[in-house]
Structure formats: structure tokens, C-alpha cells
C-alpha positions as CSV (number, residue, x, y, z in Angstrom):
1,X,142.1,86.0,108.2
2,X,139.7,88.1,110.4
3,X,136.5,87.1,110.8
4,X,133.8,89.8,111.3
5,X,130.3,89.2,113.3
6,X,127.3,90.3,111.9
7,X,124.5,89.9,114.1
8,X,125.9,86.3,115.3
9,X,126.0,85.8,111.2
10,X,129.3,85.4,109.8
11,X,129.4,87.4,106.9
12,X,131.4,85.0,104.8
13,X,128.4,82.4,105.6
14,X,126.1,81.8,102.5
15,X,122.8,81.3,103.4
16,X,121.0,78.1,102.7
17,X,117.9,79.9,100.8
18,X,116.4,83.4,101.2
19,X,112.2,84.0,101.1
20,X,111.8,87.2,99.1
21,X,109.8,88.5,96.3
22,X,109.4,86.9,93.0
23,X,111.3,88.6,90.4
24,X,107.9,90.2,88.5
25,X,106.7,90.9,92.2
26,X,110.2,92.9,92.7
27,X,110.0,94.8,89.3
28,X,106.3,95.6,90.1
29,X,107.6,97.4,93.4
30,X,110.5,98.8,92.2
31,X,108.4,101.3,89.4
32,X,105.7,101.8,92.4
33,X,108.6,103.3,94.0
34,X,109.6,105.4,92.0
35,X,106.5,106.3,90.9
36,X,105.4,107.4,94.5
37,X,108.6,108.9,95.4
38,X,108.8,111.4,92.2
39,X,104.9,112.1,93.1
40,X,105.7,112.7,96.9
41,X,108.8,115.2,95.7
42,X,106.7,116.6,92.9
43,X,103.3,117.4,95.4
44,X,106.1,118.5,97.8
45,X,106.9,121.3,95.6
46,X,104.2,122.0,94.3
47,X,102.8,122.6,98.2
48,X,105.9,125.0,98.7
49,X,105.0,127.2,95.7
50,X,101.2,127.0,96.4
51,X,99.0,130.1,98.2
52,X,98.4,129.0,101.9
53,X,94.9,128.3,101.0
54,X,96.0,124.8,99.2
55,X,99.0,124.2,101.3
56,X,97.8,122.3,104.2
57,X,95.8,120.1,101.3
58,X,99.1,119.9,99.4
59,X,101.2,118.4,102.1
60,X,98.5,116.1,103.1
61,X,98.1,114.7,100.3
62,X,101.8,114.5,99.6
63,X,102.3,112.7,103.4
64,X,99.6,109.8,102.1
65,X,101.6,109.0,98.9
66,X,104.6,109.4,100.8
67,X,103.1,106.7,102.9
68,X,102.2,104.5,100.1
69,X,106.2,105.0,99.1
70,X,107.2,103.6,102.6
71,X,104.6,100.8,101.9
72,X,106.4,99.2,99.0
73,X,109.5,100.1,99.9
74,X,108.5,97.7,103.0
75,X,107.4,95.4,100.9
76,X,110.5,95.4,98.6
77,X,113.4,94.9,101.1
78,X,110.9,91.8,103.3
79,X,113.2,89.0,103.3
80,X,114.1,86.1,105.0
81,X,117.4,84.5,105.1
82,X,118.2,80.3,106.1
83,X,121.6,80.1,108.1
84,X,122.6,77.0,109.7
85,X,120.4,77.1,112.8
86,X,119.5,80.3,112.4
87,X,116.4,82.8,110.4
88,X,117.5,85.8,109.6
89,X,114.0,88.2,109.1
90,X,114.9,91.9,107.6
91,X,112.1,94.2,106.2
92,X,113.0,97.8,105.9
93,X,114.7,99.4,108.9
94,X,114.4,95.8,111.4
95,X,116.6,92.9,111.6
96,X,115.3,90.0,113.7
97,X,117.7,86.5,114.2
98,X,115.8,83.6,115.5
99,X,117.2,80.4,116.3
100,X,115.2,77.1,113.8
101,X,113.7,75.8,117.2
102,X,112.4,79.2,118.4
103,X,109.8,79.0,115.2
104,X,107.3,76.6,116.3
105,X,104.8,76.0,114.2
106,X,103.5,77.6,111.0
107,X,100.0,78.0,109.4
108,X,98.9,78.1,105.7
109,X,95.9,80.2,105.2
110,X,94.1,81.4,102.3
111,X,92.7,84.9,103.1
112,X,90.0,86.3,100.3
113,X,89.8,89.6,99.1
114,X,86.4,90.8,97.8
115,X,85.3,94.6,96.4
116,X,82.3,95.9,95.4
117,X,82.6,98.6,92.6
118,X,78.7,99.7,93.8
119,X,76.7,98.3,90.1
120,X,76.0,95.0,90.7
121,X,79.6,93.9,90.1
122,X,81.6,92.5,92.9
123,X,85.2,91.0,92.3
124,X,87.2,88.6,94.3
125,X,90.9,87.9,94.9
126,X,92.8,85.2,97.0
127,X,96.1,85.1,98.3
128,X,97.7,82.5,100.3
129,X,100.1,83.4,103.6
130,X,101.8,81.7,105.2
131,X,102.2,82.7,109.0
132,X,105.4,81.8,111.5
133,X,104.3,81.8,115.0
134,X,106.9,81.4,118.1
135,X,106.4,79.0,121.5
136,X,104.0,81.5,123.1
137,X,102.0,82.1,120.2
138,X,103.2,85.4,118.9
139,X,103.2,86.1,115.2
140,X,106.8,86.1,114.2
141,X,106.6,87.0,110.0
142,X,104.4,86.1,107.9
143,X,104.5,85.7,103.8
144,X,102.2,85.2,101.3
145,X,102.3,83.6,97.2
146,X,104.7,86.9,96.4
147,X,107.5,84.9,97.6
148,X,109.8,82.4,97.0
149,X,111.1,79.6,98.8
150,X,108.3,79.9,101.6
151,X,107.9,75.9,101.6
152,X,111.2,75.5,102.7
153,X,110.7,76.9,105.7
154,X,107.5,75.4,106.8
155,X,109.3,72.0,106.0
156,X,112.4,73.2,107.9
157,X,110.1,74.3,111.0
158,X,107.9,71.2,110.7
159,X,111.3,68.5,110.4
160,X,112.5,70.6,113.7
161,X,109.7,70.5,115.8
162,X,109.4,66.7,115.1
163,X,113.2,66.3,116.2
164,X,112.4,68.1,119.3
165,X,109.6,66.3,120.2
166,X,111.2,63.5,119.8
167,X,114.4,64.4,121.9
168,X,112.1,65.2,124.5
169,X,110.1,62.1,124.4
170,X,113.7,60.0,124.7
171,X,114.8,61.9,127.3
172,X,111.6,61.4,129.4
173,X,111.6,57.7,128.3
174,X,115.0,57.4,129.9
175,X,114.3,58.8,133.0
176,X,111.4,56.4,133.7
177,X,113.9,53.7,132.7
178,X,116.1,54.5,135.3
């Protein structure tokens, strides 16, 4: 039996655990997009069958929700996929693979939300991501409560940092031993 590569994947490898959207979360973005996209082809010919007076208003306005379609179409396919030694991150038209020890730390924020409706009466909302950062710094992916499994991971990149370090310290023990 053949086996094929995939991105240094084997595609007959399940993977551990996958981060994506809750199941309500998924439902929620699935009738957004269809919602937007039926709105984006309906404006779209409406602008086509429109005076030129409207038409430039038309397709504007049909290239924002169009925009808002791409939006949740991002968010919908944002994933993350646990391989043996590997992190597989897709969301919409990217694939990055990252080896476990390239993802050094991690960091749990809670980011608030507030909005003013201009009467007096201000609401606020909280959400709490979760951020993947590599050796140099650099934000690698980051999640928030929409998805499952994210605790995994930071355990995962936590346990393997703490192995590392402690390979390292060994190594450097045994050279001043010798």
C-alpha cells in the first residue's frame, strides 16, 4: 500500500484532537453565510439592473457584505489539527505545519468589549483568547472561548517547553561534568 504525503501529514494519520468551533458557534456561521452570500448575489443584481446613478452605491455596498461573507467564512473553516509532533493550523485559503517545539509559549487573555448605544446605556462583553506565540515572539494563531479543545494545546506547548528546558539543562550539566 501507497502512502501519500500531505504536507509532511500522512493522510491515513488521525490526528490527536482538532481546535475548531463549537457546534452552536458552527451553526451560527454557517446561516451568516448564507445569509451574506444570497445578500451579496442579490445586491449584485440588483446593481446590474440599476440606472448608473445607484450603481457605483450598489456595488459598494454589495463588496462590504461580500466582505462580511469572507469574514465568517474565515472564521468557519479556522482550525487546528494535533499530529504527532506536529500542529497543523488551516483557516480559509492558508495551511501552516509547525513542529510542538516551534510553539513556545502561549498566553490567556481576557480582552473586553464595551459599546455605547449613545442614551446613557453602555453594554459590555468578554471573551477569552488564547494566543500561540513562536521563539522570536511572533504571533502564530490565536483562539478564543468559540473553540474547542484550546486547553490541550496550551498543556501540550507548556509539557514541551518544560521537556526542552530540561534537555537543555542536562546537556549543559554534562558538559561541566566532563
Amino acid at each position: 500500500m501507497e502512502l501519500k504525503k500531505k504536507s509532511n501529514i500522512l493522510d491515513e494519520e488521525e490526528p490527536k484532537y482538532i481546535i475548531s468551533l463549537k457546534k452552536g458557534y458552527r451553526i451560527l456561521h454557517i446561516i451568516m453565510s448564507i445569509f451574506f452570500l444570497s445578500c451579496t448575489l442579490y445586491l449584485g443584481m440588483i446593481s446590474f439592473r440599476a440606472g448608473t446613478d445607484t450603481m457605483v452605491f450598489d456595488i459598494g455596498f454589495t463588496g462590504i457584505v461580500f466582505v462580511f461573507f469572507i469574514y465568517t467564512l474565515n472564521g468557519m473553516t479556522k482550525r487546528c489539527e494535533r499530529y504527532k509532533g506536529k500542529v497543523v493550523y488551516t483557516c480559509l485559503f492558508t495551511k501552516r505545519e509547525y513542529n510542538l517545539s516551534d510553539i513556545a509559549s502561549s498566553n490567556e487573555k481576557i480582552e473586553e468589549f464595551y459599546k455605547d448605544y449613545g442614551d446613557g446605556n453602555v453594554t459590555s462583553s468578554w471573551d477569552k483568547v488564547t494566543t500561540f506565540y513562536n521563539k522570536q515572539g511572533k504571533k502564530l494563531f490565536k483562539f478564543g472561548l468559540a473553540y474547542d479543545n484550546v486547553q490541550l494545546l496550551v498543556k501540550e506547548v507548556k509539557n514541551t517547553q518544560k521537556s526542552i528546558s530540561n534537555q537543555k539543562r542536562r546537556t549543559h550539566l554534562c558538559q561541566i561534568a566532563k
